[in-house]
C-alpha positions as semicolon CSV with decimal commas, in nm:
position;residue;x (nm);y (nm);z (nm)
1;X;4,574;-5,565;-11,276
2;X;4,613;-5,776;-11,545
3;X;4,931;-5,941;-11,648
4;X;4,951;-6,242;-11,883
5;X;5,139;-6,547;-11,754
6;X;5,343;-6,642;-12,048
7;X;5,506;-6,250;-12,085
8;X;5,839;-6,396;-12,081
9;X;6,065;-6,025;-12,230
10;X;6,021;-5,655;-12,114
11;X;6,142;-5,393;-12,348
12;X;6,327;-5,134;-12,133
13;X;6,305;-4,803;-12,255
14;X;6,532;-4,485;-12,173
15;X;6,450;-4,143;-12,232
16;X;6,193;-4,345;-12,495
17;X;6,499;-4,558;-12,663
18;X;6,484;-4,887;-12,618
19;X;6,800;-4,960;-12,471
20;X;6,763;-5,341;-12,380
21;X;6,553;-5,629;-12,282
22;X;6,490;-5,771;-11,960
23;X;6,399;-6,184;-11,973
24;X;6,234;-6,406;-11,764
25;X;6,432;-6,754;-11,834
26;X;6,377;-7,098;-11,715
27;X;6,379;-7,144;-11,340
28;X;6,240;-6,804;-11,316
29;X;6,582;-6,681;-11,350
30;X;6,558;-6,277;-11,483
31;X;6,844;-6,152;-11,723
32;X;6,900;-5,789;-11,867
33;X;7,030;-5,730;-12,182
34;X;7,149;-5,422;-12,337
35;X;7,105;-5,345;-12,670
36;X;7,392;-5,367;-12,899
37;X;7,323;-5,029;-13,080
38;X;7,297;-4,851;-12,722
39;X;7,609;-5,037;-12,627
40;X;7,782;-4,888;-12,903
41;X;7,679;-4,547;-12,856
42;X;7,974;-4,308;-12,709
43;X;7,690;-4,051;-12,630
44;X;7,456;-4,270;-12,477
45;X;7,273;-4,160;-12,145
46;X;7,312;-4,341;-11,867
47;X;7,139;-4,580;-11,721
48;X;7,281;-4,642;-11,364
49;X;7,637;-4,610;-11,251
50;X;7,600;-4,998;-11,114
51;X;7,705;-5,027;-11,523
52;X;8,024;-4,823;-11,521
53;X;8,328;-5,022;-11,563
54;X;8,667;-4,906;-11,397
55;X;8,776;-4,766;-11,754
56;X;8,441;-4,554;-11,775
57;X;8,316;-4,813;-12,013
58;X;7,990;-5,030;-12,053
59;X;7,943;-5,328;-11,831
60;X;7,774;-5,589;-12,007
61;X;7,874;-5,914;-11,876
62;X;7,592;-5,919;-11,639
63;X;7,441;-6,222;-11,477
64;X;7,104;-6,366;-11,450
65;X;6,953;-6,308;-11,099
66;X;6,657;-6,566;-10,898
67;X;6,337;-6,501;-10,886
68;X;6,402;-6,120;-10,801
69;X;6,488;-5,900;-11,135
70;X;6,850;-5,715;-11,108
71;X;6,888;-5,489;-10,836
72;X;6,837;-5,161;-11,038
73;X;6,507;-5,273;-11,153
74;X;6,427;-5,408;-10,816
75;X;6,489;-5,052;-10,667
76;X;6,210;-4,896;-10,920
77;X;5,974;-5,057;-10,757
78;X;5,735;-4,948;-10,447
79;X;5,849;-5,094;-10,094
80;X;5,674;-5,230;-9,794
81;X;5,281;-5,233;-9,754
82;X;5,240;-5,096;-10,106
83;X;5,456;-5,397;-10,315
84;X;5,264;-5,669;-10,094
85;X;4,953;-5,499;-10,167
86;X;5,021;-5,520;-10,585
87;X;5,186;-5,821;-10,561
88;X;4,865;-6,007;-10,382
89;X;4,663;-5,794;-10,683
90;X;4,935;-5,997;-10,947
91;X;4,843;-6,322;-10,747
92;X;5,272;-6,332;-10,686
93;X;5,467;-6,341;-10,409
94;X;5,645;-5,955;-10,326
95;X;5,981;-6,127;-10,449
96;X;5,891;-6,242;-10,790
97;X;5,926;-5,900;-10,941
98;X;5,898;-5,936;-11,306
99;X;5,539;-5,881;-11,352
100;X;5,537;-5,642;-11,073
101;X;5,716;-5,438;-11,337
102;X;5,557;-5,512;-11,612
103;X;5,226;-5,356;-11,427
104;X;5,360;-5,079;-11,331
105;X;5,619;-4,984;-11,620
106;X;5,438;-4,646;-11,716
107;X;5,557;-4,496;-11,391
108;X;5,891;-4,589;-11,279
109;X;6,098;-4,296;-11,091
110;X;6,322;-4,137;-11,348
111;X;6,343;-4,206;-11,703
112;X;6,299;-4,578;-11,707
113;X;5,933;-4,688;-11,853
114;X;5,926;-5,107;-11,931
115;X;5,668;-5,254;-12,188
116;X;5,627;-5,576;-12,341
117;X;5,883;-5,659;-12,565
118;X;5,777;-5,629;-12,928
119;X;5,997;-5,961;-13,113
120;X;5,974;-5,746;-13,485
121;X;6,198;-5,497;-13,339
122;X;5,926;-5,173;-13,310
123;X;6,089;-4,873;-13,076
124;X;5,824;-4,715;-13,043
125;X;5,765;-4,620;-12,683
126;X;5,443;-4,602;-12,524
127;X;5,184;-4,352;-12,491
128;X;5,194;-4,317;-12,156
129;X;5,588;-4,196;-12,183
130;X;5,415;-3,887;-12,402
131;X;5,093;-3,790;-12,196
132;X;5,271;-3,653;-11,955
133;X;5,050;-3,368;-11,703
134;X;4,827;-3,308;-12,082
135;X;4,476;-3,429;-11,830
136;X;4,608;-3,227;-11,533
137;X;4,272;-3,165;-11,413
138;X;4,417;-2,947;-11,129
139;X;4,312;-3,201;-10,861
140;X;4,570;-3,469;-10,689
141;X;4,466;-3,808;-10,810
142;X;4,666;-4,089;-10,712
143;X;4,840;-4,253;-11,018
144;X;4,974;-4,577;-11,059
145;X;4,951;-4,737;-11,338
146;X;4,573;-4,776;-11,304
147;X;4,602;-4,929;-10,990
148;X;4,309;-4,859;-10,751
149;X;4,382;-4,916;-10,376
150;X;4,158;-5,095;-10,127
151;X;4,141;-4,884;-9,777
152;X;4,281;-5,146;-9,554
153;X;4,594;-5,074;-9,806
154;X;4,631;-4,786;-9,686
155;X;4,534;-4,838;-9,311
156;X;4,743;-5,148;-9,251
157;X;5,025;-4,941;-9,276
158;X;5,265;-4,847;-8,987
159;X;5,469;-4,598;-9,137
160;X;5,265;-4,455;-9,359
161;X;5,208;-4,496;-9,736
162;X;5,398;-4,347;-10,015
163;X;5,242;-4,287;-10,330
164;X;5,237;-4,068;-10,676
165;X;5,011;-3,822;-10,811
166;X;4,893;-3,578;-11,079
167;X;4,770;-3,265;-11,078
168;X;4,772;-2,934;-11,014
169;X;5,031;-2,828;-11,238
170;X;5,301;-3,104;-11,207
171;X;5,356;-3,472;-11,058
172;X;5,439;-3,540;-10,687
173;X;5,488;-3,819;-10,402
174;X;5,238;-3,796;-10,140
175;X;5,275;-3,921;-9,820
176;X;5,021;-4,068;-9,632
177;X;5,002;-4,037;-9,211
178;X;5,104;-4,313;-9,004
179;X;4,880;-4,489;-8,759
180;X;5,209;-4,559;-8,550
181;X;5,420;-4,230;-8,554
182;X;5,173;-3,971;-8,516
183;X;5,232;-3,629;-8,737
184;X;5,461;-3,807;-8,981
185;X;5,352;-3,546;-9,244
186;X;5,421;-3,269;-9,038
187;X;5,734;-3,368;-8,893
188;X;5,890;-3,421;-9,232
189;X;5,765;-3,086;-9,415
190;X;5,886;-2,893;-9,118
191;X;6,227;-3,065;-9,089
192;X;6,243;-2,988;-9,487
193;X;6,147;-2,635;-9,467
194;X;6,397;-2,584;-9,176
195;X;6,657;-2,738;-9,450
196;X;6,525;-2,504;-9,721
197;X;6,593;-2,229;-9,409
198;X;6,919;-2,361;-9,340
199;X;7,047;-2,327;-9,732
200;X;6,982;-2,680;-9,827
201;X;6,788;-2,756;-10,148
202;X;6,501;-2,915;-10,096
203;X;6,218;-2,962;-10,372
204;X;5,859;-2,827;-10,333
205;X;5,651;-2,944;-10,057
206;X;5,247;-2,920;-9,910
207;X;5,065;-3,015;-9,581
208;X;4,677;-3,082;-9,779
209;X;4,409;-3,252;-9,622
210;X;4,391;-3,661;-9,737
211;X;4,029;-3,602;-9,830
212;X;4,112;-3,318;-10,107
213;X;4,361;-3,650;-10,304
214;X;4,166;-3,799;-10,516
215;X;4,125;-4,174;-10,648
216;X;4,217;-4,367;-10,290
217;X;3,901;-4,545;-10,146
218;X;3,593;-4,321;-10,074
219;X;3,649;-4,420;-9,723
220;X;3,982;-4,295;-9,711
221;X;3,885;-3,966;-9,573
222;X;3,829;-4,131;-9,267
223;X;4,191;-4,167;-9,194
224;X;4,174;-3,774;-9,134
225;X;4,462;-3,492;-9,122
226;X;4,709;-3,408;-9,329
227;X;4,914;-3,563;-9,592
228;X;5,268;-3,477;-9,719
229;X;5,292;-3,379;-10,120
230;X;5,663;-3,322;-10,222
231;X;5,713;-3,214;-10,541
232;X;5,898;-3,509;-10,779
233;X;6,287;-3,364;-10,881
234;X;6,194;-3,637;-11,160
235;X;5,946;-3,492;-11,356
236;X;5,962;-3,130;-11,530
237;X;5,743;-2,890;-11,715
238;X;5,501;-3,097;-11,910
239;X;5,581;-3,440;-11,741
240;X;5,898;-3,467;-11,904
241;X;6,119;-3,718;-11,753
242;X;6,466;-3,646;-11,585
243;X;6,614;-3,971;-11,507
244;X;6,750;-4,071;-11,154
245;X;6,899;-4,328;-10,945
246;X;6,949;-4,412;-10,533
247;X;7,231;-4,478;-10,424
248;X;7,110;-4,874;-10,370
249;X;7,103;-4,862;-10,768
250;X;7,430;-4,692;-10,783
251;X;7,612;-4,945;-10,536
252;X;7,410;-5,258;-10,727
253;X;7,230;-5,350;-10,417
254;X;6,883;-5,452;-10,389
255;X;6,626;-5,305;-10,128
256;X;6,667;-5,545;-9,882
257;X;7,079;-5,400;-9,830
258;X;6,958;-5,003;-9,773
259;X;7,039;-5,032;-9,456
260;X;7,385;-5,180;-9,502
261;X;7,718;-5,333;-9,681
262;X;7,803;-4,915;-9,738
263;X;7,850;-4,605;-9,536
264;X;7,820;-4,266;-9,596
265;X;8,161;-4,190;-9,736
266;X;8,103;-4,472;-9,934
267;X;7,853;-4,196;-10,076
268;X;8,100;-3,951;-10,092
269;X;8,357;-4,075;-10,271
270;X;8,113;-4,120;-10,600
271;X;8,009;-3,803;-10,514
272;X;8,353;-3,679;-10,522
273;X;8,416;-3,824;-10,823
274;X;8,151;-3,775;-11,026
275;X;7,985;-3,418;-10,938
276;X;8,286;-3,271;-10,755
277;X;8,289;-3,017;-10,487
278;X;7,973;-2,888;-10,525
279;X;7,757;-3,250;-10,508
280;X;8,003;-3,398;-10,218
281;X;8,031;-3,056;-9,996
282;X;7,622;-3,033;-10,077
283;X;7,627;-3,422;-9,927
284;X;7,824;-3,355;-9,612
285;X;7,588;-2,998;-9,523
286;X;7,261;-3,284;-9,534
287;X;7,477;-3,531;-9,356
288;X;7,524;-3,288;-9,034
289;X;7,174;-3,165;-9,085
290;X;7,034;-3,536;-9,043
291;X;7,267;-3,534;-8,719
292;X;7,130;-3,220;-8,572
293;X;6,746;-3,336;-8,648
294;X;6,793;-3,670;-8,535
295;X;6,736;-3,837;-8,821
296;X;6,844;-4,200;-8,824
297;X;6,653;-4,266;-9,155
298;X;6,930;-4,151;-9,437
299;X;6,996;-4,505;-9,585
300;X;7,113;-4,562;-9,920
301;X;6,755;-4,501;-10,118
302;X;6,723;-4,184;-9,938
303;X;7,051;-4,057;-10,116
304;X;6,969;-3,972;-10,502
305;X;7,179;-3,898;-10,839
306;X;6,986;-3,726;-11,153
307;X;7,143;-3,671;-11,464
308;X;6,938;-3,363;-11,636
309;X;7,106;-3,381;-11,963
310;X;7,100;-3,797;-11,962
311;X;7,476;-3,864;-11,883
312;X;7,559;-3,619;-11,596
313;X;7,522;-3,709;-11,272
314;X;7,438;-3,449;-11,003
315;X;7,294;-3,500;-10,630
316;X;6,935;-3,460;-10,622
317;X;6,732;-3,204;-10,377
318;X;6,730;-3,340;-10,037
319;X;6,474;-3,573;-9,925
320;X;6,335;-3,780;-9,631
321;X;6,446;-3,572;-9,421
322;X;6,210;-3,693;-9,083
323;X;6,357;-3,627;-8,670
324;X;6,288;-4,001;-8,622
325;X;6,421;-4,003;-8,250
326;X;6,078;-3,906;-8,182
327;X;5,920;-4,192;-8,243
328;X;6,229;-4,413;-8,179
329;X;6,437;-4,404;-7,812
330;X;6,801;-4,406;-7,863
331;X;6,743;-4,389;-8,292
332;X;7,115;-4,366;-8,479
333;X;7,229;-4,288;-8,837
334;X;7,124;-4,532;-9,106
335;X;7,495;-4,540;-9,204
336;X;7,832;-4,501;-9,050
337;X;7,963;-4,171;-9,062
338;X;8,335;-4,218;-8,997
339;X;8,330;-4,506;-8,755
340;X;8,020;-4,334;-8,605
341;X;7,637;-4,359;-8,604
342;X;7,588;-4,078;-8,325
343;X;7,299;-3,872;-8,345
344;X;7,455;-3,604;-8,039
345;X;7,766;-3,530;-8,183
346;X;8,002;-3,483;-8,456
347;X;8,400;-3,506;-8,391
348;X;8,681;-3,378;-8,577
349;X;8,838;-3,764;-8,528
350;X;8,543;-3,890;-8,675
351;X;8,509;-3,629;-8,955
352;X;8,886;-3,729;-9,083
353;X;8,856;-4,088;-9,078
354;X;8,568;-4,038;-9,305
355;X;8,717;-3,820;-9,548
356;X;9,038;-4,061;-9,526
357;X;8,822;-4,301;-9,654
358;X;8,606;-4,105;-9,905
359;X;8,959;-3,962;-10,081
360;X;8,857;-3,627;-9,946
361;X;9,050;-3,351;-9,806
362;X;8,978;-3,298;-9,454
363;X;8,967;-2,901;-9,434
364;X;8,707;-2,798;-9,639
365;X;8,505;-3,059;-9,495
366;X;8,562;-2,995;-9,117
367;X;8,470;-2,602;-9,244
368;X;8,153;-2,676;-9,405
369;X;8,047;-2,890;-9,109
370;X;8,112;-2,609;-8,801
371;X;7,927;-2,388;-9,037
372;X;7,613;-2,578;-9,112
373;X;7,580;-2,675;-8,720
374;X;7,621;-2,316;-8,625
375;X;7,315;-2,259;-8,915
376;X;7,075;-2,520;-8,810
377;X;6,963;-2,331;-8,397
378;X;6,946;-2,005;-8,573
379;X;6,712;-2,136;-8,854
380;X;6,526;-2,358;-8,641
381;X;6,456;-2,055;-8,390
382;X;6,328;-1,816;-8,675
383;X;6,090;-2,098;-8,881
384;X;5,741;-1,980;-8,816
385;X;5,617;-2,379;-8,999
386;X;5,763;-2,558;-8,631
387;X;5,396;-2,387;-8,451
388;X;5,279;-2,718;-8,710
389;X;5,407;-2,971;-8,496
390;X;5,276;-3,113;-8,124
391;X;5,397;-2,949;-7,844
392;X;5,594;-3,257;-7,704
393;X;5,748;-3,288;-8,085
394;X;5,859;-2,938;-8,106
395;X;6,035;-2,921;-7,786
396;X;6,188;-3,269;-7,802
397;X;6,360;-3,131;-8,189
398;X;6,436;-2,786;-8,020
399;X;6,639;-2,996;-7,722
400;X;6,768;-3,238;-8,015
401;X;6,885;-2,913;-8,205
402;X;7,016;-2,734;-7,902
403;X;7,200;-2,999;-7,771
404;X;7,382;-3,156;-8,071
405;X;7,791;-3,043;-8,046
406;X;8,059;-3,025;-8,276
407;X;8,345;-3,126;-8,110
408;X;8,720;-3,085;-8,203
């Protein structure tokens, strides 16, 4: 990884426009831009809803941010094990994010792709934005801008490692297995498949062996079993890009505030407002479904927007979907859920305060959660993919399923 010291601009590209610069001032200050020709643009695609003003206009009046770069940039970029790896590789600390994009602005999630800025003015995107799946050699290789990762990358790693990857016929996130929660992979492509069951969308997703991914270190196959590969609702036919953004990106926080400073009907109410019935009621079916799985893992970043035609936000398939309480005694929601964070139960108190404060009606919502609960036992019993999971796993999700109530 190679990254010159004095790059001081990043051209930030969208849908391959150039839509505005992001600058690295004095006092390692970092301040986006927009271009004035994007600005001006009444059809422009979107960016990030962090930029919507109350009038539906374009905030511009932004200000420059320390040592970090804004919070949607921030939010492109890997998390955990895998930024401190790149970041040692950069010879910068995991904060100082800057050329941590500039290394890895060929493969952002969504639409976003970041090059040096050009000072004569050239748009011209790079060629890495056109390639798309054209070398598809119908093997998984791990891709990352280049990057090549050491073993003890990958093995340091407590909750696994998330990565991309090419091949066979598309791009995907693979998910590495966890020296601390045993069966990560597992657990998560059966809880997804039992949402797929229980008329959730879900994207794509394999159990393959870690050995059969290539371009991690020869000695990776050591780590043995499985790994997760989940199709990416980013990329389409040909490695065309569909942009995207979390819900951290939406609300303008960085990384760091997943966890926090918004609940889920904090969620819903942009739901509500930008995608309608069908995004919101689609939010509130995953939100009981995390309840009944046990899932205390549904922060902000694991909530997604895409915008297939560039200005339209819809919610993305469901994701992340993992029964954590396995690993974790006494694990609760991420999130409030109307004044709540139970993972046993879901009230009819607790389901109006949160559509009180979401601007929802309460009806509708109270409706579509007695139905999916009643869904989730029946399609949990019938899902031949649960045999995948230990013994003590499986029967500690069929008590979890069993046992969670609606009451009210």
């Amino acid at each position: 990884m190679k990254l010159d010291p004095k790059l001081n601009a990043l051209a930030v590209h969208l849908h391959g426009r150039r839509i505005g610069v992001l600058s690295r001032l004095v006092g390692d200050r970092h301040l986006f831009a927009f271009e004035q020709d994007y600005a001006d643009d009444p059809h422009r695609p979107v960016l990030s809803l962090s930029f919507k003003g109350q009038a539906g206009g374009l905030v511009t009046a932004v200000r420059p941010v320390g040592r970090r770069v804004p919070s949607f940039f921030s939010n492109l970029l890997p998390e955990g094990p895998l930024r401190k790896y790149l970041a040692e590789r950069a010879g910068v600390k995991p904060e100082r994010e800057f050329f941590l994009l500039a290394a890895l602005g060929a493969d952002l999630p969504g639409a976003v792709t970041v090059t040096p800025f050009v000072a004569d003015g050239q748009r011209d995107i790079d060629a890495e934005h056109h390639r798309g799946d054209r070398h598809d050699t119908g093997m998984l290789r791990f891709s990352l801008a280049g990057v090549q990762l050491k073993f003890s990358a990958v093995m340091e790693t407590s909750g696994g490692l998330t990565i991309p990857a090419r091949g066979v016929g598309g791009s995907w996130i693979v998910k590495l297995p966890s020296l601390q929660f045993p069966a990560g992979p597992e657990n998560e492509y059966v809880m997804l498949e039992l949402a797929r069951a229980a008329g959730i969308t879900v994207p794509e997703v394999r159990l393959v062996p870690v050995s059969d991914i290539h371009g991690l270190p020869e000695d990776a196959a050591r780590m043995g079993g499985n790994a997760l590969v989940v199709r990416r609702f980013d990329r389409a036919a040909g490695g065309r890009r569909i942009h995207a953004e979390d819900f951290a990106q939406v609300f303008g926080l960085f990384p760091d505030d997943q966890y926090g400073r918004r609940s889920y009907a904090n969620i819903a109410a942009v739901l509500w407002a930008e995608t309608g019935d069908a995004g919101t009621y689609e939010f509130v079916r995953r939100l009981v479904f995390s309840v009944w799985i046990g899932n205390g893992d549904m922060h902000l970043k694991n909530w997604s927007l895409l915008y297939p035609d560039g200005r339209t936000p819809a919610l993305s398939p469901a994701y992340d979907f993992v029964a954590t309480f396995p690993y974790i005694s006494g694990d609760r929601l991420a999130l409030s859920f109307g004044g709540s964070r139970s993972l046993s139960e879901i009230t009819v108190d607790q389901v109006r305060r949160f559509t009180d404060k979401a601007g929802l009606p309460t009806s509708p919502v109270w409706e579509i959660v007695r139905e999916t609960a009643e869904r989730i036992p029946a399609a949990w019993k019938a899902l031949a993919q649960k045999e995948l999971l230990p013994s003590k796993m499986r029967t500690a999700i069929r008590r979890q399923i069993q046992t969670a109530v609606v009451r009210g």
